[in-house]
N, C-alpha and C positions, 0 to 999 in steps of 0.2 A: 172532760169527756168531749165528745165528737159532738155532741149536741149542744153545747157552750161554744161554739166557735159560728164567723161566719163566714165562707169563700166567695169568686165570683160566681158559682154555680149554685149557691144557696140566694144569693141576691134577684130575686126573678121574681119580686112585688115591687116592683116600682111604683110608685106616688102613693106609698105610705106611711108618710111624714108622720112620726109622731107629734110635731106641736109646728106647726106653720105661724110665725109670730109677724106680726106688724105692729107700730105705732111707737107710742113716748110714753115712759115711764112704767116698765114690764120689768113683774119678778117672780121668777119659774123656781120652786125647790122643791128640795125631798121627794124625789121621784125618780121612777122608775121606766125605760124605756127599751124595748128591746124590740126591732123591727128589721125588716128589710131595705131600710129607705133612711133617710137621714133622720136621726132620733131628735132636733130641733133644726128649723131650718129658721133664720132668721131674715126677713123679706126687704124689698126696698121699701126708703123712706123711713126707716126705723132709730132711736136713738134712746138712751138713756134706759139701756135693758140689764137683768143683774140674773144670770143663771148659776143656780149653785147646789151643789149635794145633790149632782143628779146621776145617777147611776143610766151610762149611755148604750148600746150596743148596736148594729148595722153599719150603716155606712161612715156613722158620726155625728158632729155637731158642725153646723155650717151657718158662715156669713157673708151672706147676700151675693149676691151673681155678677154676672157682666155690664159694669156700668152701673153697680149701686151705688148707693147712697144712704150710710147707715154710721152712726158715731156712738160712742161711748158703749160699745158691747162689751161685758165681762161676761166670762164663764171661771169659778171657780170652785174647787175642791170637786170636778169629777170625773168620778171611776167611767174608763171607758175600756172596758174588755172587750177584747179581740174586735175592735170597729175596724173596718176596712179600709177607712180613710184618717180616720181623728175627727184632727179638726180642721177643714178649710174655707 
């Protein structure tokens, strides 16, 4: 349905990240995320992260900006319906 999906016109909460992560040795599961904003955003200076079984929706799942510095990020096995970006 119309209500399961997201466009650019439905995107108009910006900065709200469901899970804003930083640091060393981070593990996100079985969960659930559906926002307007990037469903984890993973930050600078970050490494040895493990996302998995997470059911995504908004913008996506992202790592790290311009001029990060971040190693060893995995995301697997998640559902991402209708996210507007994925993963970047």
């Amino acid at each position: 349905t119309s209500s399961d999906t997201h466009d650019v016109l439905d995107l108009t909460a910006f900065n709200t990240d469901g899970y804003d992560v930083t640091g060393n040795n981070v593990w996100i599961h079985d969960c659930s995320v559906w926002n307007q904003d990037d469903c984890i955003a993973v930050k600078d200076n970050s490494q040895n992260m493990l996302f998995e079984r997470i059911n995504a929706s908004g913008l996506g799942l992202t790592i790290g900006s311009i001029a990060s510095n971040v190693r060893n990020i995995t995301f697997r096995d998640c559902y991402m319906k209708n996210t507007y970006k994925g993963i970047y």
